[in-house]
N, C-alpha and C positions, 0 to 999 in steps of 0.2 A: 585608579585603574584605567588601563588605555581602553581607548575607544572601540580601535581595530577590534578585539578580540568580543567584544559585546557584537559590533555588527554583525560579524562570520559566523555565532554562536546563534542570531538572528535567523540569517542568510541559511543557516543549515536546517535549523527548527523548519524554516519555510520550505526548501525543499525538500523534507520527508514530508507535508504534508501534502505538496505538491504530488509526490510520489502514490503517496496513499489516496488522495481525491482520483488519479489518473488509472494507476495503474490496480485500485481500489476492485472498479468494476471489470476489468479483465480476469482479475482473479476471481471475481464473485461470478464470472460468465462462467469460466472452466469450473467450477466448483456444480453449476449450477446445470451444464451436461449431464453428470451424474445423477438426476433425480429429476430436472423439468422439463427437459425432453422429451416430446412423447413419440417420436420418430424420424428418421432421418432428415427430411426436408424442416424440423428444428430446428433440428442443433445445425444444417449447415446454414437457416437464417442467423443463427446466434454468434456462430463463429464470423459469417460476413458481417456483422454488425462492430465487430471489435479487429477485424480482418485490416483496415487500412491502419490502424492506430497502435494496435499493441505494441509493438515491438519500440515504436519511440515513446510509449510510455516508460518502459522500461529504462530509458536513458537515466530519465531522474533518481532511478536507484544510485545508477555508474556515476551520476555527478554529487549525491547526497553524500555517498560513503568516501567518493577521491577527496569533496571536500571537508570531511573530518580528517582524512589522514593530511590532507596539505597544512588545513589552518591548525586544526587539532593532534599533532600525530601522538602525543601520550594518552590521550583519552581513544584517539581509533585503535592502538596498540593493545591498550590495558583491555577495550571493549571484545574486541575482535579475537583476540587470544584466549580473553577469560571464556566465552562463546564458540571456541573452535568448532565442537561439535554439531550443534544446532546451524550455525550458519552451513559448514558443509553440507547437511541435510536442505537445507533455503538451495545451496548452488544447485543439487542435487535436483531439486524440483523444480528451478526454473530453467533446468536443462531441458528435465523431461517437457517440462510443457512448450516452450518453443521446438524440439524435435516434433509433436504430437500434433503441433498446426500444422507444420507444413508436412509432413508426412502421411496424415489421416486419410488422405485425396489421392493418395499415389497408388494405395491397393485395390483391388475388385471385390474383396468378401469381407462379408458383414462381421467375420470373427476380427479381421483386421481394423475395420473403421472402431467397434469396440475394445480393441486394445487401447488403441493410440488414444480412443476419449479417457479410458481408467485413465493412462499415463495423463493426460491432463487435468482431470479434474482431481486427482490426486496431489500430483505435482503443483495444482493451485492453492490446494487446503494446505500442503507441507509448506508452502513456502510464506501463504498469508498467516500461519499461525506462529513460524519462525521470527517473521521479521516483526510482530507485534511482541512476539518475547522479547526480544531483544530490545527493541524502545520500550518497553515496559520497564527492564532492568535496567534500562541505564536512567532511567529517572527516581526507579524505587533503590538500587543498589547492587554492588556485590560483594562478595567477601574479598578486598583486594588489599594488599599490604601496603609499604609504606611505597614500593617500589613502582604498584601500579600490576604487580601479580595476583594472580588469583590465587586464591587456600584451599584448597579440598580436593575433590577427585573431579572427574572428568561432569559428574553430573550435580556439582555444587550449584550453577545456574537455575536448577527447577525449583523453583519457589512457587507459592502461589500467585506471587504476581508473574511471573512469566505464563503462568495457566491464564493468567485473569488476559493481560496483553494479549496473546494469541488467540481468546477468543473473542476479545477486542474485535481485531484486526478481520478477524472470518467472519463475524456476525454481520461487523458493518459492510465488509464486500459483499456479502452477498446480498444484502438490502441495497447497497449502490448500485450493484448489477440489478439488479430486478428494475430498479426504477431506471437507468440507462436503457434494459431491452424496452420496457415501456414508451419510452421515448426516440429510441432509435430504428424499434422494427412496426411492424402491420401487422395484422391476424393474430389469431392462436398464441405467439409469441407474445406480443405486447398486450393482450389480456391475462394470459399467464404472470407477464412480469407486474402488473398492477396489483394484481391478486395476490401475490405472493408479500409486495412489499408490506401492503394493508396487514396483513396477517402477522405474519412474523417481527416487523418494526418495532415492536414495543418490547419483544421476549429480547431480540436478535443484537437490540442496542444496548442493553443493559449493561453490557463487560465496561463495555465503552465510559459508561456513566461512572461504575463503579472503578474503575482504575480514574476519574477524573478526580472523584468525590475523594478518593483515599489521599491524593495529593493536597490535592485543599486540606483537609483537616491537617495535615501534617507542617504543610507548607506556605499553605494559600494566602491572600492577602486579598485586602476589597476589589482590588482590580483584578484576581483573577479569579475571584467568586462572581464577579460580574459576568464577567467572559464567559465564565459554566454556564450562568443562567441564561445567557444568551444563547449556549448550543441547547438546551433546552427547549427554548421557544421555536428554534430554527426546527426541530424534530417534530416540534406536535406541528408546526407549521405546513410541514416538510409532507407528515402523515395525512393530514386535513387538506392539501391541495391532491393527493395520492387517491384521498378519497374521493374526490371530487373531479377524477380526472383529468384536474391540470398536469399533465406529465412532465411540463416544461418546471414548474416551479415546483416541485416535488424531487427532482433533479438537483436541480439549485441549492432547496432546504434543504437536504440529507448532505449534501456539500459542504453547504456553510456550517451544518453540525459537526464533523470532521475537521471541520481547520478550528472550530471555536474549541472543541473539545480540548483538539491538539495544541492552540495554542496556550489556553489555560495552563495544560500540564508542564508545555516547557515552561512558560514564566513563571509559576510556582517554582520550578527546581534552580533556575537562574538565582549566583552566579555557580551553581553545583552542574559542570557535567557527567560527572559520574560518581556518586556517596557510593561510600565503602561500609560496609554492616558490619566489622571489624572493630572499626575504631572513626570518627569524623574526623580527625587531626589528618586521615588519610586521604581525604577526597580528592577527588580532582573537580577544579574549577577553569574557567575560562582567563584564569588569570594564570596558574603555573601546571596548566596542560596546551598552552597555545604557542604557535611559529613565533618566531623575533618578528619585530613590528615590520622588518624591511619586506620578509616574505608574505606579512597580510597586504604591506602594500602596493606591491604588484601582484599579489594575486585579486586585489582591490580592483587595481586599472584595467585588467584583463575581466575582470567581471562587469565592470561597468559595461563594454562593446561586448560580451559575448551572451550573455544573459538575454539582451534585449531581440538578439537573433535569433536564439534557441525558442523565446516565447513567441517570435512573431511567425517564425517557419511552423510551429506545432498548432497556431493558433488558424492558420492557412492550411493546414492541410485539416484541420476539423472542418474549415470551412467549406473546402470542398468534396467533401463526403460528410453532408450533414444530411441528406435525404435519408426518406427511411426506407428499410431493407423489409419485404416481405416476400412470401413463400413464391408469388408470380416473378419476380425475382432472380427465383435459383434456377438452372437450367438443368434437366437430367445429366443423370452422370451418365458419363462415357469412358472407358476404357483406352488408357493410352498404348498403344505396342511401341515397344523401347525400338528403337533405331538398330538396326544389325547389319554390320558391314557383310557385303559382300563376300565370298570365302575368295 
């Protein structure tokens, strides 16, 4: 087996987890509007707290899924096609929620600033519960034929591992948010977000556990039962500094539980990226779903120089908005009157 196609299958695993540690706690902030706010001067701490960073969070989605279609493109194809539906619903709500930041500050009434947070904290659950379906099937399976199509109707993807994923995905956001507003705001907010993570941690990570644990039995091997038990330790670790209010390494551990989880799960399913529940003869693997070696390897050289500028620009701008946001902070709101030309 060539090399290329093991590394980029690496290189991808890494960047959805990338994706999920980052863009993890923005989703679990808008999720987290809808219920732990307890009045305006909140949620606009919570939103300035995720306010520099969201949107290039977001990037790692744009670069996780270009790089399955580049390295990968019969497994993005078979993935993405067999998923029509659900993804549209993910595009659907990462619409709404980027319209819903920047929009929620433009109007004067309160029925206003309350739409645009529904549209967000909705649009955060739709889209955190989507995109854990989807990495949940594409480790657990789909019914795809010999071609790389899918079999059944439009909602043959609902299994219960797409339920078990998507609540995955939301449980663990919103425990990452929690322990992110902890650590990135003052007052009210970051006793909320401590409180919350204590509490809920142990119910909230479960999915997470159980879509690792289902892999392992099926797949696992010493080395990635290791892995498990290490996002294990990382969690009670994670909860124990949480309680202790170390907010910085409480941060950290629910992090490191998230990539151990996550790496576990891909390396169990390597070299399978996408098993078919049809038949196994049908899978796709990293071996005849991947580009001619020519195109991993300059998509190779091009990652070698561009990777390390995307880490150091995003690593730079955390740096300078690492202060934390509290309620003295926010300035009253005031009302803009739109510009009107002269008649």
């Amino acid at each position: 087996m060539d090399v290329l196609p093991t590394v980029w299958f690496a290189l991808i695993a890494t960047l959805w987890i990338g994706y999920l540690f980052l863009e993890g706690f923005d989703l679990g902030v808008g999720m987290h509007l809808l219920f732990s706010a307890r009045n305006e001067n909140q949620r606009r701490v919570m939103l300035n707290a995720i306010g520099p960073v969201w949107d290039g969070n977001e990037v790692w989605l744009i670069t996780a899924a270009g790089a399955m279609f580049a390295a990968f493109p019969i497994w993005y194809a078979s993935l993405f096609s067999a998923l029509y539906l659900p993804l549209v619903f993910v595009l659907l709500g990462l619409i709404f929620r980027a319209v819903a930041i920047e929009y929620r500050g433009k109007g004067k009434t309160a029925r206003w600033k309350r739409g645009w947070d529904l549209a967000l904290g909705v649009g955060s659950l739709v889209s955190a519960f989507g995109i854990g379906a989807a990495l949940a099937l594409t480790t657990t399976g789909l019914p795809i034929d010999a071609n790389g199509d899918r079999i059944g109707g439009a909602f043959a993807w609902f299994t219960g591992y797409a339920v078990i994923g998507g609540l995955a995905v939301v449980g663990f956001s919103l425990v990452h948010a929690a322990s992110f507003l902890a650590l990135k705001t003052d007052g009210d907010v970051r006793h909320a977000g401590r409180a919350f993570a204590r509490r809920a941690a142990p119910i909230a990570l479960l999915p997470l556990l159980v879509w690792v644990v289902a892999l392992q039995i099926s797949r696992g091997t010493a080395l990635t039962w290791t892995i498990a038990a290490v996002a294990v330790v990382a969690a009670v670790g994670a909860w124990l500094a949480n309680r202790n209010r170390q907010e910085g390494w409480a941060f950290v551990g629910f992090g490191a539980f998230l990539a151990a989880c996550m790496a576990s799960i891909f390396a169990a399913s390597y070299p399978v990226v996408l098993p078919s529940t049809i038949d196994h003869a049908f899978d796709l693997t990293v071996a005849n779903a991947s580009s001619s070696p020519y195109t991993l390897g300059v998509m190779s050289v091009v990652a070698c120089f561009g990777i390390p500028l995307v880490l150091a620009y995003q690593g730079w701008t955390y740096w300078v908005f690492r202060q934390r946001v509290g309620a003295n902070h926010i300035p009253e709101a005031h009302p803009v009157e739109p510009a009107v030309r002269p008649s």
